[in-house]
Structures are given as C-alpha cells and as structure tokens.
MARGUGU-781532 format. One record per residue: x, y negated, z of N, C-alpha, C in turn. Coordinates in steps of 0.001 Angstrom, whole numbers, padded with zeros to 6 digits, always signed. Each point is the difference from the previous one (the first is absolute). Layout:
N
XYZXYZXYZ...
# end
This chain:
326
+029680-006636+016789-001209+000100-000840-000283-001356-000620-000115-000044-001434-000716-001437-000309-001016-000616+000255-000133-001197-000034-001364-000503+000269-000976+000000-001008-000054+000774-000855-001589+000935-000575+000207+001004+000373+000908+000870+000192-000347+000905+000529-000765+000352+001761+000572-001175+000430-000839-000680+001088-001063-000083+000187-000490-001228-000880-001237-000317-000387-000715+001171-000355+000085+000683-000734-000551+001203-000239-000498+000932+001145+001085+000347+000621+000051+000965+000750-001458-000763+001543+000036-001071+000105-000949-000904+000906-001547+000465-001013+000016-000141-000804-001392+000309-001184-000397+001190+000105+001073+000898+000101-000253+001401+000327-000729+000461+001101+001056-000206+001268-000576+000004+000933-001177-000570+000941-000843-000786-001046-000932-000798+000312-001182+000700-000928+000346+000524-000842-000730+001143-000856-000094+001145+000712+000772+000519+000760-000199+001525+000684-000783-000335+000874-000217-000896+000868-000900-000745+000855-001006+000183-000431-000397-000768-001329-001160+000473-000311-000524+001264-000226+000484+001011-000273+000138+000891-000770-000446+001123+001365+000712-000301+001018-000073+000998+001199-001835-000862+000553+000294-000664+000184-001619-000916+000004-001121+000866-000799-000024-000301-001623-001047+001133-000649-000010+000886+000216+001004+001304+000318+000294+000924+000335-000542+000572+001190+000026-000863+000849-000860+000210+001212-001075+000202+000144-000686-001222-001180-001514+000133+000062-001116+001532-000763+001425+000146-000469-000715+001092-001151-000808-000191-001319+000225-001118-000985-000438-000069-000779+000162+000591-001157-000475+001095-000443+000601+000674-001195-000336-001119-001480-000578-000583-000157+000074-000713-001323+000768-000738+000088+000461-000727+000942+001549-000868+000229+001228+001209-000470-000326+000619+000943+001246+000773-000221+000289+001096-001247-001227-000039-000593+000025+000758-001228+000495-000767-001121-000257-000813+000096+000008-001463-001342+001954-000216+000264+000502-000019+001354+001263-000341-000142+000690+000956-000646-000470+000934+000644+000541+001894-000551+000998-000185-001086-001975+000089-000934+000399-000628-001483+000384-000406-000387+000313-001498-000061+001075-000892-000253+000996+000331-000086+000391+000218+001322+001774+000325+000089+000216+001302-000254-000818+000642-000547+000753+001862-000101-000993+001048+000554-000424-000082+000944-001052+000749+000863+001290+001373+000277+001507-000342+000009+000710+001253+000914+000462-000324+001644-001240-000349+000518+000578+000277+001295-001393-000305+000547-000478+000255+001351-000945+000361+001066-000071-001726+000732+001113-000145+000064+000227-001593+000440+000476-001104-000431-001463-000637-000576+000341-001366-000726+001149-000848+000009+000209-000550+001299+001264-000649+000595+001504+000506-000833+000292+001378-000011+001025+000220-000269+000129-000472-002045-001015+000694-000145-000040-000403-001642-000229-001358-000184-000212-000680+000645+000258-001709-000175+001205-000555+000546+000405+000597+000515+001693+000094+000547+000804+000288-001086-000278+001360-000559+000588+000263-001534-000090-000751-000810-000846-000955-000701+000597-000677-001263+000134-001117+000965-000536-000918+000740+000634-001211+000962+001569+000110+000039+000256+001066+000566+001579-000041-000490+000561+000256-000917-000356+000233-001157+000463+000326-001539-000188-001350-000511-001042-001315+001073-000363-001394-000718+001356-000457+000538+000445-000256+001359+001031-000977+000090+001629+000705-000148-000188+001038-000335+001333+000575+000219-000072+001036-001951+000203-001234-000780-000174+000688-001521+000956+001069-000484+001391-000206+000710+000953+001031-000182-000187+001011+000272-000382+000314+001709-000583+001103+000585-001239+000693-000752-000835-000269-000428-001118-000349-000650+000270+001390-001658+001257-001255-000579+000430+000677-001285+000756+001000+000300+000596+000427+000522+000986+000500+000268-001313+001807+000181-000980-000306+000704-000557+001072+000365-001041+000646-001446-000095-001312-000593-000740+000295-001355+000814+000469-001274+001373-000829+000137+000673+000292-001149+000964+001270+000116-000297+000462+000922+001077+001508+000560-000856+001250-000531-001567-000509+000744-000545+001343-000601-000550-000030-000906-000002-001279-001213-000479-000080-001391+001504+000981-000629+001551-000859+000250+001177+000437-000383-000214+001345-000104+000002+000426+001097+000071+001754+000501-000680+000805-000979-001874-000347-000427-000631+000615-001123+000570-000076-001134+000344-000999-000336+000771-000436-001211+001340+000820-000381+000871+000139+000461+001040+000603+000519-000368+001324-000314-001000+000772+000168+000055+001304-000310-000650+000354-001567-000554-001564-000225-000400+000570-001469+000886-000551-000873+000553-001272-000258+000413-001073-000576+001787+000332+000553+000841+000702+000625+001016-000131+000053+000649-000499-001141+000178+000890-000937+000567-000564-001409-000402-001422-000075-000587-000661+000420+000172-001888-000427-000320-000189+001370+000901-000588+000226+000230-000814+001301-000368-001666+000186+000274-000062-001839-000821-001897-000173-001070+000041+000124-001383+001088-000246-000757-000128-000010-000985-000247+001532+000915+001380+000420-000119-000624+001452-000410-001272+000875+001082-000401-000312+000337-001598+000521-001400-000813-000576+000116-000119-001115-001280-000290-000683-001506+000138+000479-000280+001168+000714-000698+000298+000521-000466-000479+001497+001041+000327+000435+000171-000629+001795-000444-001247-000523+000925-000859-000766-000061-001778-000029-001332-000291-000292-000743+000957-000666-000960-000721-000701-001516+000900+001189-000132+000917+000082-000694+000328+001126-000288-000350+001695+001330+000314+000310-000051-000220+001652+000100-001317+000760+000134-001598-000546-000374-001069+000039-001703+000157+000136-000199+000043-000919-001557-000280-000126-000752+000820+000569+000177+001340+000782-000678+000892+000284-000198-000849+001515+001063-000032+000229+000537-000247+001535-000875-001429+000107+000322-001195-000530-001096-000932-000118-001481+000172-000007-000664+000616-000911-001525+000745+000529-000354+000281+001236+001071+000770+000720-000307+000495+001401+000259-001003+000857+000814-000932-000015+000448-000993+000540-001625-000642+000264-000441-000595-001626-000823-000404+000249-001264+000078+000703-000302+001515-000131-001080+000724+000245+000163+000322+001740+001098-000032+000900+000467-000403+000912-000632-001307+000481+000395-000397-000201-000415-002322+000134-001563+000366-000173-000656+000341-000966-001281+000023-000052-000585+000495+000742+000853+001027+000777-001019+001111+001191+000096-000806+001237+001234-000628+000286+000509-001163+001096-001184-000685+000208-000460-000990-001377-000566-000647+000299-001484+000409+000068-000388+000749-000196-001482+001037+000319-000037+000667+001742+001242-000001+000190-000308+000157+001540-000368-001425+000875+000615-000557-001161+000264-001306+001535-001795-000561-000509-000490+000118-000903-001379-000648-000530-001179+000850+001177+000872+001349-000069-001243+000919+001067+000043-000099+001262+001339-000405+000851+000301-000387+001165-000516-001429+000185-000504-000509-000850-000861-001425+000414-001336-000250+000296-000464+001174-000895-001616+000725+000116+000341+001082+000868-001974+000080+000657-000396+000683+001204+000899+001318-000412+000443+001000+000701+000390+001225+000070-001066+000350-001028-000893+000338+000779-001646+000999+000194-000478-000337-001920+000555-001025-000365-000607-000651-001376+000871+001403-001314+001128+000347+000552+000679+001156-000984-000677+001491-000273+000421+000343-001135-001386+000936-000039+000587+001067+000759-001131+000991+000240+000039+000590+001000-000077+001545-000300-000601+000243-001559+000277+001217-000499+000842+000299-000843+000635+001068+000164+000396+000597-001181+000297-000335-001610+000507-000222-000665-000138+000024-001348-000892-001657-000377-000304-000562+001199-000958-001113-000391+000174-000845-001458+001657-000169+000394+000597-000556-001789+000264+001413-001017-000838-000829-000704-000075+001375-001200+001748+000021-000529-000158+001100-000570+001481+000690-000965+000253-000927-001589-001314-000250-000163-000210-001044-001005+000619-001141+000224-000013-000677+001047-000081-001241+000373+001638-000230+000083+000686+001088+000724+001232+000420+000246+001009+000017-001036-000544+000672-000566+000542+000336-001389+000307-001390-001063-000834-000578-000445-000361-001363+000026+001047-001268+000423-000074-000127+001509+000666-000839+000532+001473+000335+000157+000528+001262+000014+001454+000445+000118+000584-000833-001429-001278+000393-001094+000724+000061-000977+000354-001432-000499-001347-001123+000136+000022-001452-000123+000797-000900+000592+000413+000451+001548+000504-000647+000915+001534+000171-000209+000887+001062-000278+001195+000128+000241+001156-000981-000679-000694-001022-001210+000839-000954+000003+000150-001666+000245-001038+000489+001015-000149-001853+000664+000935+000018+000981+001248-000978-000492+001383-000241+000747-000232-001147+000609-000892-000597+000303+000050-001729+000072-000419+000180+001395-000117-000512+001023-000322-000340+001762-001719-000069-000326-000165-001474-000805-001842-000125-000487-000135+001620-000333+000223+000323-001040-000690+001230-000534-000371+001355+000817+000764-000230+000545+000025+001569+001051-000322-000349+001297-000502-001301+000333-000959-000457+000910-001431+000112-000536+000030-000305-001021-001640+000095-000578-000326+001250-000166+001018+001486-000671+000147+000972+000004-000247+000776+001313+000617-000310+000861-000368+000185+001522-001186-000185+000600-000609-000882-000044-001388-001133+000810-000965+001128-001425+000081+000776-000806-001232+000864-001600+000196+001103+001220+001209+000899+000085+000126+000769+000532-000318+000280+001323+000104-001049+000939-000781-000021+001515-001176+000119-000463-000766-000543-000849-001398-000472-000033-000676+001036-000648+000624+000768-000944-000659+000866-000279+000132+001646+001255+000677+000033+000620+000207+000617+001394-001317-000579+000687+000137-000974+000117-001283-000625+001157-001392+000952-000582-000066-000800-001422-001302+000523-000804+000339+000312-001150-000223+001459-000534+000290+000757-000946-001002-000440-001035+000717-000076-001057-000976-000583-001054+000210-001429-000537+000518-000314+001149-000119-001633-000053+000511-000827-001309+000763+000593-000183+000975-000182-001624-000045+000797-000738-000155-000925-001655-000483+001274-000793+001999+000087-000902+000057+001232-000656+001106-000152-000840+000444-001194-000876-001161-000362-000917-000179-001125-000746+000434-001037+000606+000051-000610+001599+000539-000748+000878+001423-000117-000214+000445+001377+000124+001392+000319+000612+000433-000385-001308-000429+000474-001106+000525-000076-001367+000573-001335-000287-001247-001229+000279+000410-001110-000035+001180-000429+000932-000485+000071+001045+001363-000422+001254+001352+000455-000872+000070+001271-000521+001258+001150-000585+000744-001386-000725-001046-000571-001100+000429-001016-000905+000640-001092+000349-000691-000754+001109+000383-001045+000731+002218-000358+000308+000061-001038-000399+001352-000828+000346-000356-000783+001574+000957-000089+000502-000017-000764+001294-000330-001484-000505+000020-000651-001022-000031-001472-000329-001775+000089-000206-000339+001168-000582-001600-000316-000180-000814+000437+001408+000963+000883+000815-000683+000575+001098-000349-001307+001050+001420-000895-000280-000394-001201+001138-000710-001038-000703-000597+000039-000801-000874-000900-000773-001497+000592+000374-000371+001019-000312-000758+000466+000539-000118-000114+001347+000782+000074+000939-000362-000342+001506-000197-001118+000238+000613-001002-000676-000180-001325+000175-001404-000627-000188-000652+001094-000910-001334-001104-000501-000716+001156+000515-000065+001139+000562-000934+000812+000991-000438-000656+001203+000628-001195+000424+000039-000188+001011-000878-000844-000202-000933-000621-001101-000699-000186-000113-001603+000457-000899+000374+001359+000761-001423+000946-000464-000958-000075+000941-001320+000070-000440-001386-000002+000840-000996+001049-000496-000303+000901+000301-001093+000783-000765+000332+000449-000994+001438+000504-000106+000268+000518-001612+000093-001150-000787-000056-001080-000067+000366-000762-000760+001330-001017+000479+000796-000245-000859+000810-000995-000017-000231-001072-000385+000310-001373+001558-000527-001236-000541+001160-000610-000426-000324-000753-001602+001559-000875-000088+000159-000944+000916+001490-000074+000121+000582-001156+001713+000196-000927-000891-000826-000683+000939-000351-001323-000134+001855-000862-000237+000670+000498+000026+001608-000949-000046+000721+000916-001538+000848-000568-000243+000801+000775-000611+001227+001129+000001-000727+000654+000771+000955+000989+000638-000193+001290-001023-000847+000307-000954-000073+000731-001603-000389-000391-000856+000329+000141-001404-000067-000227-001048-000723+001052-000929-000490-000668-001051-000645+000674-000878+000920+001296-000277+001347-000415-000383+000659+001298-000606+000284+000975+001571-000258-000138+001107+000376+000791+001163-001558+000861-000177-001005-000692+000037-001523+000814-000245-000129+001015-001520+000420-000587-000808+000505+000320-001055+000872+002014+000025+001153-000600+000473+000302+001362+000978+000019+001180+000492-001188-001013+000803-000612+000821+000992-000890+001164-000618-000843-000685-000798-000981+000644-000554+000584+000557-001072+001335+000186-000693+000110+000914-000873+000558+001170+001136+000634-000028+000620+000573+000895+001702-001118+000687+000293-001521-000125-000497-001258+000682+000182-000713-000518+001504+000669-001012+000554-000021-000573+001115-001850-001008+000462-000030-000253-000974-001171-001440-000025-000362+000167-001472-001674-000754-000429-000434-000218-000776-000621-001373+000051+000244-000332-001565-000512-001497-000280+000936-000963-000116+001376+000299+000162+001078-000834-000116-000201-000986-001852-000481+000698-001028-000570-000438-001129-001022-001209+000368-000647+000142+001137-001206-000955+000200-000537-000149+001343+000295-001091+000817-000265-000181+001422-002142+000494-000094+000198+001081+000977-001532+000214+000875+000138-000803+001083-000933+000479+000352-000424-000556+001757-000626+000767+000701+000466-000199+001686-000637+000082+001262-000888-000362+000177-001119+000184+000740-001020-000718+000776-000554+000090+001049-000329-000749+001165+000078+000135+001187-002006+000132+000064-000866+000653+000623-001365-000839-000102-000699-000039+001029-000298-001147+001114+000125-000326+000789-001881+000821+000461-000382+000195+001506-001233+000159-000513-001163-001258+000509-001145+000455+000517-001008-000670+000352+000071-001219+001019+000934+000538+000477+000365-000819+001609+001267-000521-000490+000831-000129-001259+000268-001265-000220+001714+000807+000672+000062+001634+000306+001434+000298+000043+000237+000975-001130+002033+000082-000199+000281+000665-000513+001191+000838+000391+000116+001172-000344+000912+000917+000583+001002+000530-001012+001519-000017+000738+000817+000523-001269+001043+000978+001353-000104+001305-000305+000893+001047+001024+001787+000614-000389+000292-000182+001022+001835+000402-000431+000325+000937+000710+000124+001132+000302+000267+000792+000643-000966-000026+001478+000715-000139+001191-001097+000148+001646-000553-001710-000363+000127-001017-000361-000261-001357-000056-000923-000657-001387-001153-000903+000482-000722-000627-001073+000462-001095+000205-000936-000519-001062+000220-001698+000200-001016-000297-000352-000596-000822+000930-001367-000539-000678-000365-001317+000168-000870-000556-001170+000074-001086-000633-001475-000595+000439+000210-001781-000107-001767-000183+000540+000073-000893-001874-001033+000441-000568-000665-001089-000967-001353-000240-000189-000240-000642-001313-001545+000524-000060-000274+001552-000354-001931-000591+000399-000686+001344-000315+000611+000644-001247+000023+001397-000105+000123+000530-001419+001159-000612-001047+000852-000597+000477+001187-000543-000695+000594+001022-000377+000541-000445-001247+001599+001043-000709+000509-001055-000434+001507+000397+000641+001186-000508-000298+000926+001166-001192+000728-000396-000426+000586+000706-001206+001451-000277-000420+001172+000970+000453+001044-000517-000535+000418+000934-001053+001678-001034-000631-000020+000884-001606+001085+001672+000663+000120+001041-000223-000013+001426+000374+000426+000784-001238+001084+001009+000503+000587+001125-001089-001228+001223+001036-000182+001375-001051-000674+000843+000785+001275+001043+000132+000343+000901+000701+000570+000769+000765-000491+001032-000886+001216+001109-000692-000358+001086-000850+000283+001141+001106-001015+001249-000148+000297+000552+001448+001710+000597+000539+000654+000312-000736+001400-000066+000415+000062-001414+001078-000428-001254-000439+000597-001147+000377-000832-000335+001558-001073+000668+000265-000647+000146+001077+000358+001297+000776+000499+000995-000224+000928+000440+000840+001369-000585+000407+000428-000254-000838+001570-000708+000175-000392-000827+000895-000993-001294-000262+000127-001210+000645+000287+000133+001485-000653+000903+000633-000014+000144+001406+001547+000743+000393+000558+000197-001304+001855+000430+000394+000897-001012+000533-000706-001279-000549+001508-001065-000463-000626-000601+000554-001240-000747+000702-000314-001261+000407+000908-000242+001159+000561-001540-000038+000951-000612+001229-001086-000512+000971-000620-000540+000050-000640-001309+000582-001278+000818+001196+000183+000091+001156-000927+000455+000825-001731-000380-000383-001086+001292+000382-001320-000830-000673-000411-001278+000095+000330-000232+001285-000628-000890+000663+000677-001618-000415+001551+000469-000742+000747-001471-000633-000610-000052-000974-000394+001405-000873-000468-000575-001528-001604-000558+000397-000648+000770+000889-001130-001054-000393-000129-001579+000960+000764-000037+000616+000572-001475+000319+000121-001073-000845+000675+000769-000978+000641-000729-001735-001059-000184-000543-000726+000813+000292-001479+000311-001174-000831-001311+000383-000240-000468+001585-000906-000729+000571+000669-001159-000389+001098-000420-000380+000558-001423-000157-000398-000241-001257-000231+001175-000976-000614-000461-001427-000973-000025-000411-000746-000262+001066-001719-000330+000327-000181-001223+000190+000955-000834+000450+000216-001031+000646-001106-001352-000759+000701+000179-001398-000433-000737-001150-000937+000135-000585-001150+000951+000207-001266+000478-000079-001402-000616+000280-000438+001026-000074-001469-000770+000750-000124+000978+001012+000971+000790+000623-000001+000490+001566+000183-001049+000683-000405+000230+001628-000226-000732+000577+000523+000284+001384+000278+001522+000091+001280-000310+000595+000043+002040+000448+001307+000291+000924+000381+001538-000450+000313+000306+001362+000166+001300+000025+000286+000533+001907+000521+001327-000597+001239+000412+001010+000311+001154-000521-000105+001216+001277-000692+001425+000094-000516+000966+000544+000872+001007-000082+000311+000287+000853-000064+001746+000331-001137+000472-000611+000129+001048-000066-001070+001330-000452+000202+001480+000134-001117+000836+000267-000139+000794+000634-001619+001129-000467+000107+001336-000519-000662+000364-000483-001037+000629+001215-001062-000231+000021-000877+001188+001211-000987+000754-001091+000276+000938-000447-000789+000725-000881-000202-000950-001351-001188+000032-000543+000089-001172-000880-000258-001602+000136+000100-000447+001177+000070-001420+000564+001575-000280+000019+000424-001127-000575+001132-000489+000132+000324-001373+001634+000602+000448+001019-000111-000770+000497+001510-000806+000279-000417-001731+000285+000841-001075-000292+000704-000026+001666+001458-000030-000057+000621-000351+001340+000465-001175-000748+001013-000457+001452+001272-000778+000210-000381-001265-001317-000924-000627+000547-000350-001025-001003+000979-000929-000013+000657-000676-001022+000876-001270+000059-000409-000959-001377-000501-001197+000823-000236-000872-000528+000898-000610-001025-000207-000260-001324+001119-001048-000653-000327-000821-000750-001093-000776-000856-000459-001554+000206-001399+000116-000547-000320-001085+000150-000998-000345-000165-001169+000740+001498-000963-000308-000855-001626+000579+000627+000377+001591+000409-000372+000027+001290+000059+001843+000319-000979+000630-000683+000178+001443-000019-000783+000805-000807-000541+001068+001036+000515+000445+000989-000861+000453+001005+000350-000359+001435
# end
C-alpha cells in the first residue's frame, strides 16, 4: 500500500471514530446535515464517508467506478461515436469525483470541530438544519480544494449544526468567492478583532492594498478611509474589552476614551471572523494590553469571565503591568 494511501486510510479511521461517537449520541441534525452532503444513500454515516474518503486517496479506484458507469450510459446511446465518449468521461468524471472528494474533507473536518465541543451542544432535533441551508452549502462548498478552505468550510458547517441559523447564505456566498491567499489574510488581521471591529496592527504585518482586498472580498469596511475603535472607561476610572470566556481590564482615568484607528466588519466578515482566528482569546487581548502601554492607561489585568444570569463574573485574575484593576 502507498504511503497516501496510508495516510489516508489513518484519517479514515479516525473519522469512523468519530462518526460511531455521534452516532451513539443520537443526534439527528449532525447526522442529517452529513446525510446530505455525501448522498443521504445509506442509514450509516461512517460508511458514506468511507465512500468518497476512498474515491479521495485511491483516484483510480475512484475513476474507474465513475467512469464505468458514466461509459456504460453512454454506450447505449452514443455507440456510433466512441470519440465522443472519451470526451465525455475526460471531461466529466475528474471533476465530479473531486467535488466529492472535497465535500468528503469538509465533512472530516466538521466532525472533528463537533468532537471538540460538548456532545449535548449538537442539535438535538430533527430537521434542526433547514433544507435551505443544505441546499446552499452542498452547493457553495463543493469546490474548496485547499486544507484552509475546507477547514473554514468545516468549523460554518459544525457551527451551524450547533446553532441553526447561525449563518446566513449571503455568508456562504462570500466564503464561495474567497482564494486561500485572501482567506489567510483575513485570518491574519482577525486576530485582531474586538467588538466587531478591526483594529489596524500596530506593525506592518498589512497593507493598504491587503485591506483594500479585503473589503472588495465583502470582508471589512472603510479600507477607503481608516475609522476607529473606542474603548470608554467608566466612573471608577475602569475599562473593559471581552474575547471570548476572558476580559481585560484596564485602570485609567474617570470617564476616559481611548481610540484606535479600525476597519468595521461587514456582517459576512463577523461571521467568518470567528472561522479563521489563530491566536487564543486570552493571547489577543494580551496583545491588546501591550498597546495601552503608551497611553494614558495606567495599567491592565487580564480575567476569566463567567456569565450568572445577567452579572458577568471575573475569575482567574492575572496581573500584567502596571496599577491593578481589581
């Protein structure tokens, strides 16, 4: 056996894993959403992700099963031209077989996004992902060939499993558009989002023509003309900026605003953002507190957080300079 076919065959079997895992739990919107994807002909997910998984590393096997029973139809109408045939196979059963390939990889990576989140978090009824939504994503998704793409494709598709709704088409539409060169540009400068807004990084790590881009990609607005952020501190002289379970909070004066320069996030680009960000919450607002430094803050602490109804409450305080804040 070769070593992709190897490799493969280890991916696989680390996929049925998962697969016997959801399966267990009984989630029909997991298991409805894969259905779809791959065909919805069989009762057990596992095996139909087995089916094109091996049509991905084994392309002969693959063609051989596509171009026999394309041949075969063909063959009973088209005998008299036999070039045309050929013509047909060459130019069809490549690319068909690739779609599924892809659409394969994309379901891969939608298991492994749901096996990281709680079980109990997958929906739990029926039909939860609409036919719409389905319909939609089969159709947008099937030619992102790239590892990025069908990871980000993967991480829409878990998420809209988790919570139905969560993504609108118009989303997907954009993502559909997206090149892997603008997709990692975009992750690169997500990683510095706060509140829907994007703050420009402070280094030169993008350029006008990368924002530029972005915002024709439908990604960000204002690339024509730097906006701004603003932080506004309150009475008691703190201010709060939240990243996922973690704040960061700031000591200055009373009633201070601080203000940096900011692209705004077009709503495609605020769904996406939370696809592609690298940088754990708690690193980006780390980053965030060092560019306070030069301010008239006075100094930053970074929190856990924790919702009790509508009180937000602060854990695992860690100090990082200046004056503490609680």
């Amino acid at each position: 056996m070769s070593e992709k076919k190897q490799e493969g065959h280890g991916e696989l079997s680390a996929l049925d894993g998962a697969v016997a895992v959801l399966a267990s739990t009984t989630k029909p919107g997991a298991l409805k959403a894969f259905s779809y994807l791959l065909g919805g002909m069989g009762a057990y997910v596992g095996a139909l992700l087995r089916r094109p998984g091996q049509q991905v590393e084994d392309g002969t096997d693959a063609r051989t099963l596509v171009t026999t029973a394309l041949a075969r139809a063909a063959a009973d109408r088209l005998a008299s031209d036999p070039s045309y045939i050929q013509a047909a196979i060459e130019e069809y059963a490549p690319a068909a077989v690739q779609r599924k390939v892809n659409k394969a990889k994309i379901s891969a990576r939608a298991y492994e996004t749901l096996l990281l989140e709680e079980r109990d978090s997958v929906g739990d009824d029926e039909g939860t992902v609409s036919d719409e939504f389905l319909l939609s994503f089969d159709r947008m998704s099937e030619d992102a060939s790239s590892e990025k793409m069908q990871e980000i494709w993967g991480r829409l598709l878990a998420g809209e499993i988790k919570t139905p709704g969560k993504f609108r088409r118009s989303t997907m539409r954009v993502l559909s558009d997206l090149d892997q060169v603008v997709a990692n540009r975009f992750a690169e400068i997500c990683d510095y989002e706060f509140e829907g807004a994007l703050l420009v990084p402070g280094d030169e790590s993008s350029t006008t023509a990368d924002h530029i881009e972005l915002e024709a990609a439908g990604l960000i607005k204002g690339a024509g003309g730097i906006l701004s952020w603003s932080l506004q501190f309150d009475q008691a002289g703190v201010g709060a900026v939240r990243s996922g379970c973690f704040s960061l909070l700031l000591r200055g004066e009373p009633n201070y605003k601080h203000a940096f320069d900011a692209f705004a996030l077009t709503r495609a680009g605020v769904e996406l953002s939370s696809l592609v960000q690298g940088l754990p919450c708690e690193d980006k607002l780390k980053r965030l507190a060092e560019r306070f430094r030069d301010t008239a803050v006075r100094g930053a602490t970074l929190c856990g957080c924790e919702s009790e109804g509508r009180l937000l409450k602060h854990t695992k305080r860690e100090h990082l300079w200046g004056e503490g804040v609680i």
